[in-house]
VEXMI-139740 format. One record per residue (C-alpha): residue in three letters; x, y, z. Coordinates in nm, 3 decimals, always signed. Layout:
- Ala|X|Y|Z
...
***
This chain:
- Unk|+3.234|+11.765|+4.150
- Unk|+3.123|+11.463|+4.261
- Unk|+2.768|+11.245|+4.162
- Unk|+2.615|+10.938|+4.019
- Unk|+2.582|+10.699|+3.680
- Unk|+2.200|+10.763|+3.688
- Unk|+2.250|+11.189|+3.712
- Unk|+2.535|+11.183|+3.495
- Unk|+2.534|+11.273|+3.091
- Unk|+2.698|+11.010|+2.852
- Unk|+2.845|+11.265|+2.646
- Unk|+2.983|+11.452|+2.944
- Unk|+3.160|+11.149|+3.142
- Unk|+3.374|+11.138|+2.769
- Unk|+3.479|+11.452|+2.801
- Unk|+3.806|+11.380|+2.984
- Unk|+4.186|+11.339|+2.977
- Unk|+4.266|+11.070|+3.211
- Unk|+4.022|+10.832|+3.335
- Unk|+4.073|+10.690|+3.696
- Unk|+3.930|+10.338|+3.841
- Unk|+3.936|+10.317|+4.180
- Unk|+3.930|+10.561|+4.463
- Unk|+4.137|+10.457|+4.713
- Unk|+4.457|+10.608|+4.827
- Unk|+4.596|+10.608|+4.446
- Unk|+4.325|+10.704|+4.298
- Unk|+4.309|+10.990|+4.490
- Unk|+4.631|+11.126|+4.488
- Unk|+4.613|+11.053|+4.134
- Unk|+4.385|+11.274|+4.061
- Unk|+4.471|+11.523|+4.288
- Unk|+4.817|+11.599|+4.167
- Unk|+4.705|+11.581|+3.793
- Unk|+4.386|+11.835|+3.880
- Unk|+4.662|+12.063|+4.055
- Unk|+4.831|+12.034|+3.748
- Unk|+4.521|+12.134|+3.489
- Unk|+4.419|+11.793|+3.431
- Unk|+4.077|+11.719|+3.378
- Unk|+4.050|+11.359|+3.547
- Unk|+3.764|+11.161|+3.551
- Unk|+3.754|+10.947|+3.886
- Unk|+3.502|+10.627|+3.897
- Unk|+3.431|+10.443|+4.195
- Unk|+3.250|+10.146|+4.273
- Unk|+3.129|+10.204|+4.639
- Unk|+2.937|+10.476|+4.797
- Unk|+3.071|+10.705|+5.101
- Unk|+2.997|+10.408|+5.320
- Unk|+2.972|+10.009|+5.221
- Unk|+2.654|+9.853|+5.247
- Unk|+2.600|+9.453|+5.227
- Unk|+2.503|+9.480|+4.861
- Unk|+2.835|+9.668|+4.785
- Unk|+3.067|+9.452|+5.015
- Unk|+2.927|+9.096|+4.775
- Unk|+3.079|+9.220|+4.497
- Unk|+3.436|+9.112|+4.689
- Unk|+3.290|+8.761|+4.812
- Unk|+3.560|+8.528|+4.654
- Unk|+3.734|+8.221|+4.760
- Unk|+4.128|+8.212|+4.946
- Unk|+4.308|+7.931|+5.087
- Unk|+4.378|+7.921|+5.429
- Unk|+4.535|+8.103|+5.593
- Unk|+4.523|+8.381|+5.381
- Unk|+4.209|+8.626|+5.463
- Unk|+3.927|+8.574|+5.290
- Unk|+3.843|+8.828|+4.996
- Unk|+3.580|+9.072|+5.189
- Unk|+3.862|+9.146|+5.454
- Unk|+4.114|+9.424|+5.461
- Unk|+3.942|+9.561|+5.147
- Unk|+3.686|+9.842|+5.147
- Unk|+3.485|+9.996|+4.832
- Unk|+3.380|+10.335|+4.969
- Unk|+3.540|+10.601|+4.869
- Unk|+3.891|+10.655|+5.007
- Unk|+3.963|+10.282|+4.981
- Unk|+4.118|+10.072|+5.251
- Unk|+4.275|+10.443|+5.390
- Unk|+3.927|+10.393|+5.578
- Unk|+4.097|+10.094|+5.765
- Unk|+4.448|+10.160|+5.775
- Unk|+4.665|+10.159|+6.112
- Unk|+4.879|+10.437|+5.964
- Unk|+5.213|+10.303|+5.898
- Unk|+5.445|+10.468|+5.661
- Unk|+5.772|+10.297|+5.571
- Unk|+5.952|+10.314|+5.214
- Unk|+6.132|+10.070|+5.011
- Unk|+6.469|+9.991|+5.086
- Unk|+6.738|+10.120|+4.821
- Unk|+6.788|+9.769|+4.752
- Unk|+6.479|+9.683|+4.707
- Unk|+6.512|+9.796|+4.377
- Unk|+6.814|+9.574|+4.350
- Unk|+6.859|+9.249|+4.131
- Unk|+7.002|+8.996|+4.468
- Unk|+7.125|+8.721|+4.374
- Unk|+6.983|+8.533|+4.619
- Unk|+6.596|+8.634|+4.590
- Unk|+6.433|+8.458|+4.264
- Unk|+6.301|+8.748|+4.017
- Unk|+6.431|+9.059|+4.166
- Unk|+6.544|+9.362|+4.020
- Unk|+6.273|+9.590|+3.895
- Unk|+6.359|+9.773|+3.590
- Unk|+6.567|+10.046|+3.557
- Unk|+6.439|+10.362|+3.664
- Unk|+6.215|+10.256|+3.897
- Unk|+6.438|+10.374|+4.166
- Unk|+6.276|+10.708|+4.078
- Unk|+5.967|+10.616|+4.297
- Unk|+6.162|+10.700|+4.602
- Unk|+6.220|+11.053|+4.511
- Unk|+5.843|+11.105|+4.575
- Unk|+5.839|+10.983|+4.907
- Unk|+5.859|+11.369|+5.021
- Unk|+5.558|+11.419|+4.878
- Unk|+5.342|+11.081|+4.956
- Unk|+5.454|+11.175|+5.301
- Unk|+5.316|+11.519|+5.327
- Unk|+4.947|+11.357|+5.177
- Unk|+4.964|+11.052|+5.410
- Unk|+5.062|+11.304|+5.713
- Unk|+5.354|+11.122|+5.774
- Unk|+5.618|+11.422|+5.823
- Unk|+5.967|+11.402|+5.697
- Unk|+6.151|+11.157|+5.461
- Unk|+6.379|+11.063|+5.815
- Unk|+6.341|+10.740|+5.922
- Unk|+6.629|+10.750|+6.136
- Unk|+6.641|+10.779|+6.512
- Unk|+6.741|+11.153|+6.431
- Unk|+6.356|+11.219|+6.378
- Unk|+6.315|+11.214|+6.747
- Unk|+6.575|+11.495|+6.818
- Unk|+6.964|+11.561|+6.881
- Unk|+6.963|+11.370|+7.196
- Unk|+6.783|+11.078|+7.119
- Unk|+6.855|+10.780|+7.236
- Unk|+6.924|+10.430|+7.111
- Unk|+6.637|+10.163|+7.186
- Unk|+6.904|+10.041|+7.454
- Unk|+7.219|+10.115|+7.526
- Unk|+7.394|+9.861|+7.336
- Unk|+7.229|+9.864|+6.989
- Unk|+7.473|+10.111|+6.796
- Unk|+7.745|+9.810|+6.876
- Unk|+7.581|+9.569|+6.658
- Unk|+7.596|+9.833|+6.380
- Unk|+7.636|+9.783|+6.080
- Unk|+7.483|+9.445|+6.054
- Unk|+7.193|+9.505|+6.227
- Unk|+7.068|+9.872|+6.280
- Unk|+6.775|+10.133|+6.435
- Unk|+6.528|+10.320|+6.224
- Unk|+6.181|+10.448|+6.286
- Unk|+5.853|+10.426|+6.114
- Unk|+5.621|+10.698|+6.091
- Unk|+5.242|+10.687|+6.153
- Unk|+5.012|+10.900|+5.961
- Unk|+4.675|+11.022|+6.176
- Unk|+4.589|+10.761|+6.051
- Unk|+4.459|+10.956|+5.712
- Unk|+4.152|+10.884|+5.529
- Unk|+4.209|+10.986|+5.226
- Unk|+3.813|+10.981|+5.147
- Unk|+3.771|+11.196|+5.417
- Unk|+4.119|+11.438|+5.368
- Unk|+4.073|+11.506|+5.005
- Unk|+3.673|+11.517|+4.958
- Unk|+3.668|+11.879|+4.975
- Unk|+3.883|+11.982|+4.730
- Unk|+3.749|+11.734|+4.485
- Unk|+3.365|+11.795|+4.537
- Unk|+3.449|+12.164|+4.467
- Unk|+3.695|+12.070|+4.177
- Unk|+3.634|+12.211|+3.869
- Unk|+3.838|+11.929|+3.646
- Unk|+3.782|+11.640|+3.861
- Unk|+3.425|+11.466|+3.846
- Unk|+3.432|+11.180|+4.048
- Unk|+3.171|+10.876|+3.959
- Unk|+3.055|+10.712|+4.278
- Unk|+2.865|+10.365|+4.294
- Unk|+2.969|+10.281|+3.983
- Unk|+3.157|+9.970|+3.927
- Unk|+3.379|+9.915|+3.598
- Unk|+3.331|+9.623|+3.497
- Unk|+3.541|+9.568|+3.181
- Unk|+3.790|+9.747|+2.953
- Unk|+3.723|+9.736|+2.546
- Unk|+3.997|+9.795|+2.324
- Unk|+4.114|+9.791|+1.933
- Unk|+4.083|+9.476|+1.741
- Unk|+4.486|+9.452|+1.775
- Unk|+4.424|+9.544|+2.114
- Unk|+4.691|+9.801|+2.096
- Unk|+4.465|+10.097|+2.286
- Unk|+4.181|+10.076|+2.482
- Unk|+3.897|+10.274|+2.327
- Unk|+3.620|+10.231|+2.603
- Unk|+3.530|+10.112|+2.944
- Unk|+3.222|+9.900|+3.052
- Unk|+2.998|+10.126|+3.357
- Unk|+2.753|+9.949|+3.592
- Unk|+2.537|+10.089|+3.902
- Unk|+2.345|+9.778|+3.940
- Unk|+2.035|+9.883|+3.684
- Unk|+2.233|+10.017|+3.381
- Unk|+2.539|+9.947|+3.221
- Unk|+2.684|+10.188|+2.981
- Unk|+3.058|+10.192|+2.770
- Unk|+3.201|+10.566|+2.772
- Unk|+3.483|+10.659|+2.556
- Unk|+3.834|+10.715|+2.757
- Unk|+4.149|+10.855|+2.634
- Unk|+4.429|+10.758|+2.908
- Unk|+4.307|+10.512|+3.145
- Unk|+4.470|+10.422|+3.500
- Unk|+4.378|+10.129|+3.721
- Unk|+4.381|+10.254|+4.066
- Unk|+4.142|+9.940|+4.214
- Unk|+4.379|+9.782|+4.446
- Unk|+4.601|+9.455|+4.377
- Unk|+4.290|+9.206|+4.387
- Unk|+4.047|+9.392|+4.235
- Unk|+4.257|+9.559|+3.978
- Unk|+4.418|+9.235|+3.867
- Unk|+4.035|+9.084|+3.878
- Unk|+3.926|+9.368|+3.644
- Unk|+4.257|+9.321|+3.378
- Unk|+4.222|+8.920|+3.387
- Unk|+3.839|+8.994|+3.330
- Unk|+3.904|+9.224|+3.035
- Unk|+4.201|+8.969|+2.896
- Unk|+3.908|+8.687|+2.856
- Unk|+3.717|+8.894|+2.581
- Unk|+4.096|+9.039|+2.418
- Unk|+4.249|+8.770|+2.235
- Unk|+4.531|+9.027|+2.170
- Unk|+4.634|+9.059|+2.522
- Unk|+4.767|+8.729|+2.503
- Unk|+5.123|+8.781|+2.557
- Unk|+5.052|+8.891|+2.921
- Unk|+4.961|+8.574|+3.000
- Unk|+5.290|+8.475|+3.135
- Unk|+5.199|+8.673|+3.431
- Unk|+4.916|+8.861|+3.449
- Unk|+4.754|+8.715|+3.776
- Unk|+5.071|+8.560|+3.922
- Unk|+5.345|+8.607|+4.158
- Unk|+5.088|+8.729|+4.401
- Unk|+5.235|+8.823|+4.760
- Unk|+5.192|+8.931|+5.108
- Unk|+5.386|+9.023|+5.369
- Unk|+5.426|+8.695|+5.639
- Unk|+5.416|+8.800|+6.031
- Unk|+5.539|+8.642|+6.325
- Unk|+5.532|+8.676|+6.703
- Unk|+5.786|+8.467|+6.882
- Unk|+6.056|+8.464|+7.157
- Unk|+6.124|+8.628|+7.434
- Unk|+6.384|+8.924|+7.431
- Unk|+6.484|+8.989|+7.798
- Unk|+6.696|+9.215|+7.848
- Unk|+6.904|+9.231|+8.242
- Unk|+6.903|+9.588|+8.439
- Unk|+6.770|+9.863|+8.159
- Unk|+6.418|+9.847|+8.045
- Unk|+6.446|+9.952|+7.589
- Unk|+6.231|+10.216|+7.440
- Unk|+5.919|+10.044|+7.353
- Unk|+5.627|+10.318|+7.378
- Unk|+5.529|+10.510|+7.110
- Unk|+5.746|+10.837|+7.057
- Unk|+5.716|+11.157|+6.868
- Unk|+5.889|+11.297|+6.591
- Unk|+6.047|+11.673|+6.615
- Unk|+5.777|+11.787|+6.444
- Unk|+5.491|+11.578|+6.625
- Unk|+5.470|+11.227|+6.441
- Unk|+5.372|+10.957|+6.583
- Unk|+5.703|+10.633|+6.575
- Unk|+5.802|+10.354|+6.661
- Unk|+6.161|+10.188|+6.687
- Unk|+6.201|+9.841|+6.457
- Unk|+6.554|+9.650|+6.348
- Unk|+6.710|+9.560|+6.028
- Unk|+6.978|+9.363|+5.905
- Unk|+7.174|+9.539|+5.640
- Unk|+7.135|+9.533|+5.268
- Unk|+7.531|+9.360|+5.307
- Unk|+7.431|+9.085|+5.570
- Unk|+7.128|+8.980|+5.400
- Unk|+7.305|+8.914|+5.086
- Unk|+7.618|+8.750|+5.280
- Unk|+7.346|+8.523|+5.442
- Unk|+7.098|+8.531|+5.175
- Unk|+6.810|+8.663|+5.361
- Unk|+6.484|+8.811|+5.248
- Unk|+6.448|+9.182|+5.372
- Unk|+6.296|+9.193|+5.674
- Unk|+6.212|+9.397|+6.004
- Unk|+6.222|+9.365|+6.422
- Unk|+5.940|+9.515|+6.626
- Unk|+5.953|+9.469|+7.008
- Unk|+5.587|+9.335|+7.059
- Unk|+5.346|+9.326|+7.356
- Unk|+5.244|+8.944|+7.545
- Unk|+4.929|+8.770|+7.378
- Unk|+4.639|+8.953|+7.522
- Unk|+4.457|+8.622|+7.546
- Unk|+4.696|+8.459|+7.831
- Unk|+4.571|+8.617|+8.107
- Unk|+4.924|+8.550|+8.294
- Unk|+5.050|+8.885|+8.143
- Unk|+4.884|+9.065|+8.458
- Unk|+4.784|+9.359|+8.285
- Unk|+4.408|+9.520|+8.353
- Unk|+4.437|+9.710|+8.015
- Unk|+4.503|+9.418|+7.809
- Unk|+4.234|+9.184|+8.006
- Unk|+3.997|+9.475|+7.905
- Unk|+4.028|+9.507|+7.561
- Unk|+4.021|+9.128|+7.554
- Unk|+3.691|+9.087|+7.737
- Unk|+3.559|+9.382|+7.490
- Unk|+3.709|+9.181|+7.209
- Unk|+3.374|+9.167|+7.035
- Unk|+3.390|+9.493|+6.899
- Unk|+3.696|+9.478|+6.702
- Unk|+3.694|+9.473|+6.363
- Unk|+3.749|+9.120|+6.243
- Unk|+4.082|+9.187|+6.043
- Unk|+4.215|+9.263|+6.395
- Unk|+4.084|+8.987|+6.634
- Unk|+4.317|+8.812|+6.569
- Unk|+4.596|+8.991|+6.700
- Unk|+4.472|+8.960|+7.006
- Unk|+4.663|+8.643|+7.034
- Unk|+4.959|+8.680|+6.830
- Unk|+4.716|+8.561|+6.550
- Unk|+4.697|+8.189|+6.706
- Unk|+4.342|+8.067|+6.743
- Unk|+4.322|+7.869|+7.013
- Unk|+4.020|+7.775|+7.277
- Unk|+3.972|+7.961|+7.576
- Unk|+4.081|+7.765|+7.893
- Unk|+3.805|+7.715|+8.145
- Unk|+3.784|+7.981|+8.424
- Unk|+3.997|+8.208|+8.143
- Unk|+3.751|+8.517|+8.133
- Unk|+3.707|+8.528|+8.539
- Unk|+4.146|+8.567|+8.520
- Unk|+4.102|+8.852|+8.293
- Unk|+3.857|+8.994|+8.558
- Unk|+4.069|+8.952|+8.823
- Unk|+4.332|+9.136|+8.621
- Unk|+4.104|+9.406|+8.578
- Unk|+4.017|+9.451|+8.951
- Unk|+4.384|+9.410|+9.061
- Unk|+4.530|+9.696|+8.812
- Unk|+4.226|+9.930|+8.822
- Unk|+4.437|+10.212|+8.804
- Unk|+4.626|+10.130|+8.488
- Unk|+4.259|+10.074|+8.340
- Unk|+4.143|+10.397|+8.432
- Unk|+4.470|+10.563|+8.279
- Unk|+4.395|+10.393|+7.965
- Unk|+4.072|+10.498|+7.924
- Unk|+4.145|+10.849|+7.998
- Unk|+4.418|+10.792|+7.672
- Unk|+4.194|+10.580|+7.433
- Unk|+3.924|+10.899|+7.522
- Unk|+4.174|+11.208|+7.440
- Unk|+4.493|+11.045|+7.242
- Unk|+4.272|+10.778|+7.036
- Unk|+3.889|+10.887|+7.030
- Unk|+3.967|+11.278|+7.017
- Unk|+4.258|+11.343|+6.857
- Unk|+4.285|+11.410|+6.523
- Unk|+4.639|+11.266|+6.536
- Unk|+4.537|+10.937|+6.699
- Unk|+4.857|+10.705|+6.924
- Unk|+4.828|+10.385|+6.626
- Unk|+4.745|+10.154|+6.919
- Unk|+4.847|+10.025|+7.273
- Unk|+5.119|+9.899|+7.393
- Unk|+5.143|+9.728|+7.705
- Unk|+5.462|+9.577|+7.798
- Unk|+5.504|+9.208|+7.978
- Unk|+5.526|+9.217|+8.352
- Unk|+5.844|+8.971|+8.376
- Unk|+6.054|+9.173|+8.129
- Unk|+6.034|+8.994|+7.831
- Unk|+5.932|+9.111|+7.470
- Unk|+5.812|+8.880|+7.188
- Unk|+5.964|+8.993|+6.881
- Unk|+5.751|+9.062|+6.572
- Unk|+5.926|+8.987|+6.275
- Unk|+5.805|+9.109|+5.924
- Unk|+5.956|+8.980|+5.604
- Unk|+5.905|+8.982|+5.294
- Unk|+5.765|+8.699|+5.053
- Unk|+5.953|+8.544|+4.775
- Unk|+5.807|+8.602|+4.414
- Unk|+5.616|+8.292|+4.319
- Unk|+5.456|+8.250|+4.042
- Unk|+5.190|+7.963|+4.205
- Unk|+5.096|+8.229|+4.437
- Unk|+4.853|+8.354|+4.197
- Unk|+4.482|+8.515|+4.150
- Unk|+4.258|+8.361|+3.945
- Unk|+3.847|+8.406|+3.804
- Unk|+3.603|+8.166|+3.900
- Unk|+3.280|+8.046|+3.707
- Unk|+3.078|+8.210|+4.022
- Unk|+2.965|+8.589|+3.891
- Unk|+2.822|+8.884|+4.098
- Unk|+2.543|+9.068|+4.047
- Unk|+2.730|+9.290|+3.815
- Unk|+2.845|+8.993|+3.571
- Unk|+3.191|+8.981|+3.697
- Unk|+3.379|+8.684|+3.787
- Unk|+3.441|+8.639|+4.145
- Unk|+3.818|+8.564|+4.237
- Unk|+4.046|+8.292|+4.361
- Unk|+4.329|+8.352|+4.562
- Unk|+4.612|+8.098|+4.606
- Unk|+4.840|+8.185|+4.850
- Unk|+5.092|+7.999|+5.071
- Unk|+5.439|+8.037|+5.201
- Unk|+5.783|+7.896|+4.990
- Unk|+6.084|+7.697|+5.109
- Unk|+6.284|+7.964|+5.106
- Unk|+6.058|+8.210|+5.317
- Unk|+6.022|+7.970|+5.584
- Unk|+6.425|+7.916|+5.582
- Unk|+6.466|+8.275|+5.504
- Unk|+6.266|+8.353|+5.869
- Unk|+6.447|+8.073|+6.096
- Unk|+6.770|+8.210|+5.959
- Unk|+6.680|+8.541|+6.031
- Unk|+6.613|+8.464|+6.404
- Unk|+6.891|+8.262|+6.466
- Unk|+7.144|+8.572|+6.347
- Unk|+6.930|+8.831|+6.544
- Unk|+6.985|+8.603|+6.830
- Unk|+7.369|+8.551|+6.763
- Unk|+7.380|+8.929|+6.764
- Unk|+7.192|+8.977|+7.035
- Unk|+7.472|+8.746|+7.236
- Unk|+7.733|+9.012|+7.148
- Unk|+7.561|+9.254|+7.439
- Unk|+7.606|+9.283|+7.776
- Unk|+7.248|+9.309|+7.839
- Unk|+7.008|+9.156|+7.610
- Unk|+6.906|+8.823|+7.509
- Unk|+6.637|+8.671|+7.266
- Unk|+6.543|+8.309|+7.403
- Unk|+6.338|+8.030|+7.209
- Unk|+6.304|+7.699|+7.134
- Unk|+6.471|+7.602|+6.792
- Unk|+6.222|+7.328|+6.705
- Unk|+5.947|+7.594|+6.861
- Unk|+6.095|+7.795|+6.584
- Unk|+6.063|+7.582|+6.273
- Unk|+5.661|+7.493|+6.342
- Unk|+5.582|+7.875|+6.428
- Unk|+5.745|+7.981|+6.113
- Unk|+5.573|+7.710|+5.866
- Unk|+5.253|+7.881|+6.038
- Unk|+5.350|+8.232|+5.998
- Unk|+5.071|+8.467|+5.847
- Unk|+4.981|+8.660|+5.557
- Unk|+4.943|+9.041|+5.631
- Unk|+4.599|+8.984|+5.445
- Unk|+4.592|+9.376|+5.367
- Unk|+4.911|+9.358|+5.154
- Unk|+4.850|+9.259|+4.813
- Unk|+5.137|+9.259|+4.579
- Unk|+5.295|+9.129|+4.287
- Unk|+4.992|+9.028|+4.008
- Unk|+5.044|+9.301|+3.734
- Unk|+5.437|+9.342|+3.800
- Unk|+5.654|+9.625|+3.630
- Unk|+5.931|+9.466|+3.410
- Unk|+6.130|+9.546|+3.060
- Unk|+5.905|+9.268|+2.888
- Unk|+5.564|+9.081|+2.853
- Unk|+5.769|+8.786|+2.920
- Unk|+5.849|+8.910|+3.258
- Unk|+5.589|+9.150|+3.354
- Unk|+5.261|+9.348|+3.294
- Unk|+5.368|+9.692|+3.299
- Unk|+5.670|+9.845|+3.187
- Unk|+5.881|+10.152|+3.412
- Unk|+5.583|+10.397|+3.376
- Unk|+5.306|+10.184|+3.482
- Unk|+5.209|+10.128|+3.137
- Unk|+5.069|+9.805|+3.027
- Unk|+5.284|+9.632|+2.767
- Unk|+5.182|+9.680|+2.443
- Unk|+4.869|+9.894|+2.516
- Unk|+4.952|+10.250|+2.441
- Unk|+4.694|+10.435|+2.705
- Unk|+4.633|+10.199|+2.996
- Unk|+4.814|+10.226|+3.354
- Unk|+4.792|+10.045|+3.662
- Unk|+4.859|+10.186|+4.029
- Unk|+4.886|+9.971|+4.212
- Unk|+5.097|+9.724|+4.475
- Unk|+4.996|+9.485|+4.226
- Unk|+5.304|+9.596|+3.984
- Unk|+5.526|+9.612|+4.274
- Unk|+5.775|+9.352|+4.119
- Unk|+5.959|+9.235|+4.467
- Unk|+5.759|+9.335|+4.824
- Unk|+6.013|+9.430|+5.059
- Unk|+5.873|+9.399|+5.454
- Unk|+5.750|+9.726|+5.428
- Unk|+5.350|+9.809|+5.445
- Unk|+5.287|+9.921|+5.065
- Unk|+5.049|+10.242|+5.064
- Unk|+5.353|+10.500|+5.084
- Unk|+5.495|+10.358|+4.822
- Unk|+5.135|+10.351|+4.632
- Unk|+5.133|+10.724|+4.681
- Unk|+5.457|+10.767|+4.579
- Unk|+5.413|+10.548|+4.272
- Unk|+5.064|+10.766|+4.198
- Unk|+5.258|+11.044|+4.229
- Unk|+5.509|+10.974|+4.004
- Unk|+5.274|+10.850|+3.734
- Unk|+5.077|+11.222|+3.768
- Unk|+5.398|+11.390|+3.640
- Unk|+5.476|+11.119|+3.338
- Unk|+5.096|+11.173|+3.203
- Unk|+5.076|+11.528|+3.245
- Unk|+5.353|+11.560|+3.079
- Unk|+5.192|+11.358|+2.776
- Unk|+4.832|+11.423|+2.783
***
C-alpha cells in the first residue's frame, strides 16, 4: 500500500516491525525480501514519484571542487538514484574484504565476506544475470579482448561487467508493493531526526515532516536506507541532540570516498582490431570487457584496486571523424548534467573557433554511420526494455584511451559535515570535503606505468603517453560524484567504525544503516550491487530477530 503523511493515521504508521528510511535501491529490496518473508515493513520516503524544485532544495549543500555538487547524481523520488543509473553491476573483489598491508584502514570485519554470497540474488533484482564475470559469460568459444591478453595472465587478467536494463527499482518493484499487504510505503515524507533513550541505547521514535506537519511515530527496528550523503546527514543530525552517541564521533561523517576516473593514453594496437563493442551474455546481458591487476601484483607493488576500460576519443575534438559522435555533441544540450561532462573525457575546456562547423562537416561526411545510429538509439536504446548502456564509437587512427577506475584511499579529512544553513524542513544542509591523497595519485601513475610494461610483453599492443602528461592528468583525476562511500563504516569498534558486521549501529540496539556509507574500503567497483547485496543480507539477520 502506498500513500501520504496527511492521509495516514498516527496510530497506524506505529504499527510496524521494521521501519525503512529511504527508498532507493536498498530500501527497496529491503523491504521486499523482508515482506516476502512476513515482515510488516514500514517504508518512508522523502520524494514523490517524480522530483519537483521544492523537493530537489532539500539536497542544496556545499562540495569542494571538483567533487559534484550535492543536487547531482542524487534523486529523492521513489526508487532513488536507480532512476539515473547507467546499469553497471560489478562485485567486490575477494580481497576487498582483505586487511593489505599497503592500503591505510582496510580489512572490514570478519564476516563481512558474507555479503558476496548474496550477489546471486542482488543480481537477479538488478537484472544483471549470473554471478559470472568471466569471459565464460559470453559462451564456450569466446574470445579474448585480443589475441595476446591470456599471456599477461596472471598479473593482469579479463573479466566482464554486467549491465542491468538499466532497472528502476521505483518503477520494477511498485507493483508488488502498492498491492502489498505488510508493506505501507510513506511518500513525501522526509525524516528528519531520530529520538532515542536518555542513555541513547535504542531509538524509541523518529521525527516525520511533509512540509506543513511534523509528527514523531514510535519504531521498533529502524534501518537507514537514505544513501551515503543523506543518510550520514540524517545520523550526524540526530548525534547533535544525543549526547550519548558520543563515542561515534571518531568517525561518524569521515573517511568519505569516491571512486577517481581517468581517461588517458593511447592503446594502439598493430594488425588486429580488440573487442571493444558491447557484447551479450549467454543468456542476453548486456557486457563489457575491462582489466585487472591481480589481488598478488597489487600487493607486490602496493597498488590500490583498480580497473581498465578501452574508452572512445573525446567527443569534443572534432578530429575523431566520427558523424555519430559530432551529433551527440552538437545535441549536447540535452544531456543530463551529471553526464556532460563526459563528453570530453570530463576536461572543460573552450570550444575552438570554427569547432561546431567541424562537427558538421563530420556529420555530412559519415551520414551513413549517423543514420545507423539513430536507427539503434530508436530500437536498442529508446525501445528496448533491455537498453545497449551507451555508445561506443571507436577512434579512426586505431588508438583507444584507456579509462582507468580506482579506488580511493580511506581518509579520514575526506569527510561530510552540517552547516549552519537549514532547509525548509529544519535540517542542516551538508558540507562535503573531498579531494584526492598522495597515495591515490602515486597509486594511479604506478598503475599505468605497469599496464604499460605489460603491455610491452605483446607482439601487438602498445599503450603510449607522456610521463609528465601522466603526473598532471592524474593530480586532476575525478570523483565518480555518484559513488558515495565510507561515512558510517562497518568495524569491530566505535573507535573504528559506526556499525558493527550486521549493519548495526554501535551501541544502539535497533538502528541499521544500508548503505555505501558503511562500506569500510571502496574497491573500483560501482557500489549499488553490493548495496543490494548488503540489503539483502540485512533482510535475513532481522527477520530472523524481529
Amino acid at each position: 500500500m502506498i500513500g501520504y503523511l496527511n492521509s495516514s493515521d498516527k496510530s497506524a504508521l506505529e504499527n510496524f516491525s521494521v521501519c525503512i528510511i529511504g527508498a532507493g535501491a536498498a530500501g527497496i529490496s529491503l523491504a521486499i525480501s523482508l515482506s516476502r518473508q512476513g515482515k510488516r515493513v514500514l517504508l518512508i520516503e522523502g520524494g514523490d514519484w517524480n522530483e519537483t524544485p521544492d523537493i530537489v532544495d532539500t539536497y542544496v549543500g556545499q562540495a569542494t571542487a571538483p567533487h559534484p555538487q550535492t543536487t547531482e547524481f542524487r534523486y529523492q523520488r521513489f526508487g532513488g538514484t536507480s532512476h539515473l543509473w547507467g546499469g553497471r553491476c560489478v562485485p567486490l573483489d575477494k580481497h576487498d574484504f582483505d586487511k593489505r598491508a599497503h592500503v591505510p584502514e582496510s580489512g572490514w570485519p570478519a564476516g563481512a565476506a558474507e555479503i558476496a554470497d548474496y550477489y546471486p540474488q542482488a543480481l537477479d533484482y538488478c537484472d544483471a544475470g549470473k554471478n559470472d564475470f568471466t569471459i565464460s559469460s559470453f559462451g564456450p568459444n569466446a574470445k579474448p579482448i585480443f589475441a595476446e591478453a591470456p599471456l599477461l595472465a596472471p598479473d593482469l587478467n579479463e573479466y566482464i561487467e554486467r549491465y542491468s536494463l538499466p532497472t528502476d527499482f521505483g518503477r520494477k518493484f511498485r507493483q508488488e508493493l502498492t498491492e502489498s499487504s505488510s508493506v505501507y510505503v510513506l511518500l513525501r515524507t522526509r525524516c528528519i531526526g531520530l529520538n532515542a533513550t536518555n542513555a541513547g541505547d535504542a531509538v524509541t521514535s523518529v521525527t516525520l515532516h511533509d512540509g506543513n506537519q511534523s509528527i514523531d511515530i514510535n519504531v521498533n527496528q529502524v534501518v537507514l536506507a537514505g544513501g551515503g550523503i543523506e543518510t550520514t546527514r540524517l545520523m550526524l543530525v540526530s548525534r547533535q541532540k544525543i549526547p550519548a552517541w558520543g563515542h561515534l564521533d571518531n568517525t561518524l561523517g569521515k573517511y568519505y570516498a569516491c571512486h577517481y576516473d581517468l581517461i588517458f593514453g593511447a592503446l594502439r594496437f598493430s594488425g588486429e582490431r580488440p573487442v571493444f563493442d558491447f557484447q551479450k551474455t549467454s543468456e542476453g546481458i548486456y557486457a563489457r570487457r575491462k582489466l585487472q591487476f591481480s589481488a598478488a601484483y597489487q600487493a607486490e607493488h602496493g597498488l590500490l584496486n583498480s580497473a581498465f576500460r578501452l574508452h572512445f576519443p573525446a567527443y569534443a575534438d572534432p578530429a575523431h571523424g566520427s558523424g555519430v559522435m559530432s551529433t551527440i555533441y552538437l545535441a549536447k544540450s540535452i544531456l543530463k548534467p551529471e553526464y556532460q561532462a563526459i563528453l570530453n573525457h570530463g576536461v572543460n575546456q573552450t570550444p575552438e573557433r570554427g569547432q561546431s562547423l567541424k562537427h558538421v562537416m563530420n556529420v555530412v561526411m559519415d551520414i551513413g554511420s549517423v543514420v545507423g545510429f539513430a536507427f539503434n538509439w530508436l530500437f536498442k536504446i529508446k525501445l528496448a526494455k533491455r537498453r545497449i548502456p551507451y555508445t561506443l564509437v571507436a577512434n579512426r587512427n586505431g588508438t583507444y584511451p584507456i579509462e582507468f577506475n580506482s579506488e580511493q584511499v580511506s581518509d579520514a579529512n575526506n569527510r561530510i559535515e552540517l552547516l549552519s544553513e537549514h532547509d525548509r524542513f529544519g535540517m542542516p544542509r551538508v558540507s562535503v570535503h573531498w579531494k584526492m591523497t598522495a597515495q591515490d595519485i602515486a597509486s594511479g601513475i604506478k598503475s599505468f606505468n605497469l599496464l604499460k610494461k605489460q603491455f610491452e610483453k605483446t607482439k601487438v599492443c602498445r599503450l603510449e603517453f607522456e610521463p609528465k602528461e601522466l603526473e598532471k592528468a592524474m593530480e586532476n583525476a575525478l570523483p565518480v560524484g555518484g559513488h558515495h562511500m565510507g561515512t558510517t563504516r562497518m568495524g569491530t569498534t566505535p573507535n573504528d567504525s559506526v556499525v558493527d558486521v550486521n549493519c548495526k549501529v554501535h551501541g544502539v540496539k535497533n538502528l541499521y544503516i544500508a548503505s555505501a556509507s558503511v562500506f569500510t574500503t571502496n574497491s573500483h567497483a560501482n557500489p549499488t550491487l553490493t548495496i543490494v547485496a548488503l540489503s539483502l543480507r540485512l533482510a535475513n539477520y532481522l527477520s530472523s530477530r524481529v
